[in-house]
C-alpha atoms as one frame of an Amber mdcrd trajectory, in Angstrom:
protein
  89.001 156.737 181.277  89.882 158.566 178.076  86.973 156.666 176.516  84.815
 157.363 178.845  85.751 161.067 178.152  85.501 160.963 174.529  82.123 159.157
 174.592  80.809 161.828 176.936  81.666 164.065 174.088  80.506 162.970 170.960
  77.447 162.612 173.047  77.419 166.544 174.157  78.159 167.794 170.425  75.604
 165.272 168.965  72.816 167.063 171.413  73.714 170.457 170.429  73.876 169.739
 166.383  70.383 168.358 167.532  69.005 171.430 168.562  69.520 170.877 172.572
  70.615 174.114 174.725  74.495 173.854 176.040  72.918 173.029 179.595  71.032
 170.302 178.226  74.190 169.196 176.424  75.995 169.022 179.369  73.432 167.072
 181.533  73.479 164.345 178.814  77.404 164.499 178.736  77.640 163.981 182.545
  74.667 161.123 181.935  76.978 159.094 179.214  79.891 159.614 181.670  78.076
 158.065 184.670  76.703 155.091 182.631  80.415 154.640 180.493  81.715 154.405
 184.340  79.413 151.726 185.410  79.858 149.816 182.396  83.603 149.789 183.108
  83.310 149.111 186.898  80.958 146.116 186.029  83.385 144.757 183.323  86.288
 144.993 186.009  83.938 142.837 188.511  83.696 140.137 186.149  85.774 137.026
 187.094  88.420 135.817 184.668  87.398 133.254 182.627  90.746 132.182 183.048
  90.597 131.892 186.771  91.893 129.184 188.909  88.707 128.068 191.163  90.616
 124.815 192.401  94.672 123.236 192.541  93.894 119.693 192.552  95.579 116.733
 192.894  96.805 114.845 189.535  97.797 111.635 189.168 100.100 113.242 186.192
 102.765 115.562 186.688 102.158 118.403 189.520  98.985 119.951 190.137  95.965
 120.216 187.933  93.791 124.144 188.302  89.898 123.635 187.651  89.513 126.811
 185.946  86.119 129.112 185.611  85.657 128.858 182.157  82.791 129.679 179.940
  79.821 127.903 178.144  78.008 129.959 175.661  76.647 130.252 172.037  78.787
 131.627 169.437  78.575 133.477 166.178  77.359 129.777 164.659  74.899 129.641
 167.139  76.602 126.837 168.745  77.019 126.145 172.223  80.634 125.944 172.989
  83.214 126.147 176.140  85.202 124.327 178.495  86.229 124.823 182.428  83.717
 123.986 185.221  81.349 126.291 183.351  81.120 123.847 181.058  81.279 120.901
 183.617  78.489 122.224 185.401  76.257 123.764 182.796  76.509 121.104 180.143
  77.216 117.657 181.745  75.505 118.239 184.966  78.800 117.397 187.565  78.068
 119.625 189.946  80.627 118.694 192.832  84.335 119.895 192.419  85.059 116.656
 194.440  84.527 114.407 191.318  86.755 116.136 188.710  89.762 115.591 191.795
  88.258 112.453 192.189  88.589 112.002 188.212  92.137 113.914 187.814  94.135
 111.194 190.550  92.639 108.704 188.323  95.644 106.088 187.181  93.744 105.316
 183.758  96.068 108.112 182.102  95.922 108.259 178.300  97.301 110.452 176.030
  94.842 112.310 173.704  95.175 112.261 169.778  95.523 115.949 170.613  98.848
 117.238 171.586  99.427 117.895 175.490  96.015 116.273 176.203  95.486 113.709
 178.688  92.254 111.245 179.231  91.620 110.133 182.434  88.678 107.898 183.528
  85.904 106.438 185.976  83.480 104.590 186.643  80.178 105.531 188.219  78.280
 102.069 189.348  74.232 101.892 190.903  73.959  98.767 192.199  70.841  97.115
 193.392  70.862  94.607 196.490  68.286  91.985 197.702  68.591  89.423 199.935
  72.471  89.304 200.129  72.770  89.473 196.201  73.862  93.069 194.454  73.974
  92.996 190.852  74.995  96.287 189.002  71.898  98.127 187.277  73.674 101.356
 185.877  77.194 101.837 185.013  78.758 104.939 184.026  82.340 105.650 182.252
  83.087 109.274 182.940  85.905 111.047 181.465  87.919 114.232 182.556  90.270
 115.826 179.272  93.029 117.518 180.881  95.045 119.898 178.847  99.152 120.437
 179.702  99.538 123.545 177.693 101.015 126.334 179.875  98.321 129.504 180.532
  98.129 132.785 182.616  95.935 132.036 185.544  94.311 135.744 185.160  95.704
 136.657 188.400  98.549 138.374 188.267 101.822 136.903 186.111 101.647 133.906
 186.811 101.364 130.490 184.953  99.648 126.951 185.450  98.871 124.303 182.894
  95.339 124.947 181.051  94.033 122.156 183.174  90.452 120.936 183.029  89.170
 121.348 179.454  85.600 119.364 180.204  84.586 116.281 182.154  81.397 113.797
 181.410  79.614 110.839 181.038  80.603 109.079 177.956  77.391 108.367 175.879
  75.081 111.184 177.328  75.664 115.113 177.688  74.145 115.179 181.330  75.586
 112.692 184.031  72.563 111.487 185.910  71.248 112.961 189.275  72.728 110.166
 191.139  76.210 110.793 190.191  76.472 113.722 192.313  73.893 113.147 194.937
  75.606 109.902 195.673  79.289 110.652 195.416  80.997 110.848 198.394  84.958
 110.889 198.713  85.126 107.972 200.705  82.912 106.311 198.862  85.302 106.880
 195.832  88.088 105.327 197.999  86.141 102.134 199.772  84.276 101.283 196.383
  80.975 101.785 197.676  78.277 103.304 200.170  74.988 102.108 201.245  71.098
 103.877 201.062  68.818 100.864 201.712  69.005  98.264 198.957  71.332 100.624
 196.731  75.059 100.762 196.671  76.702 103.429 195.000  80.559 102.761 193.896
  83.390 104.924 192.352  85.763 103.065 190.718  88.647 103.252 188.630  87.986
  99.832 187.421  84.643  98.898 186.048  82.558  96.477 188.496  81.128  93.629
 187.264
């Protein structure tokens, strides 16, 4: 607020050293105000980056939070993030239900980085005629979880980082398919059907 009050000021003596009457002045003062106190209100709307949008499940120790996040360009011009903003923006997973999916997985590595975890996938299309399927598309997906412990942006409390990124190893966008077709049950029986096409989620690669 005392920002606010001291923009609103330099703004009312910079009109009068321009040549504006004190009325004038103090129309564009209440002006700045107004705008300074939108500004602020809109800034306080903003979500957290740091913001827990799902606890999931985690085939490591306790829970693992799927934060917001952020994906934008920085001062290099590069595009840069992490969190579901990044999930969703960058490598096209679009269903919260595969990164739980991905962070029960019991292919659990440790990352080169410290307090980093890999955990993988596998996304199978899988073409079937005449009683014979045979495996068309395969896709290794990968979910970097991060054990470091962070504010959640709500209040003092404290959850691991969590969720750094998720993707399909050798592309930046997972296909279409991957979410159209994933289904949490399918994840758990290996496989659904749409005509001749199976669709499997696996934590072992088919053959």
């Amino acid at each position: 607020m005392r920002n606010i009050k001291t923009a609103a000021a330099c703004l009312a003596v910079a009109a009068m050293l321009a040549g504006a009457t004190p009325a004038q002045a103090s129309g564009a003062s209440a002006q700045a105000s107004a705008q300074a106190a939108q500004d602020t209100t809109t800034a306080a709307a903003k979500p957290s980056k740091w913001k827990v949008l799902k606890t999931m499940k985690y085939s490591g120790p306790g829970d693992m939070p799927l934060r917001l996040g952020e994906y934008k360009r920085n001062k290099k011009k590069k595009m840069v993030g992490w969190g579901w903003t990044k999930i969703k923006k960058k490598h096209n997973i679009k269903k919260y239900s595969i990164v739980e999916w991905l962070s029960q997985s019991p292919n659990r590595e440790a990352s080169k980085i410290p307090k980093r975890y890999n955990l993988t996938g596998y996304a199978h299309r899988i073409k079937c005629n005449r009683g014979t399927c045979k495996v068309v598309e395969q896709r290794k997906m990968l979910l970097v979880v991060d054990h470091t412990m962070t504010a959640t942006g709500d209040g003092p409390s404290f959850k691991y980082f969590g969720a750094v990124t998720a993707y399909c190893i050798g592309s930046t966008k997972c296909p279409s398919w991957v979410n159209t077709k994933f289904r949490p049950k399918s994840a758990a029986s290996g496989a659904t059907v749409n005509g001749g096409w199976q669709y499997a989620f696996t934590y072992k690669p088919k053959k």
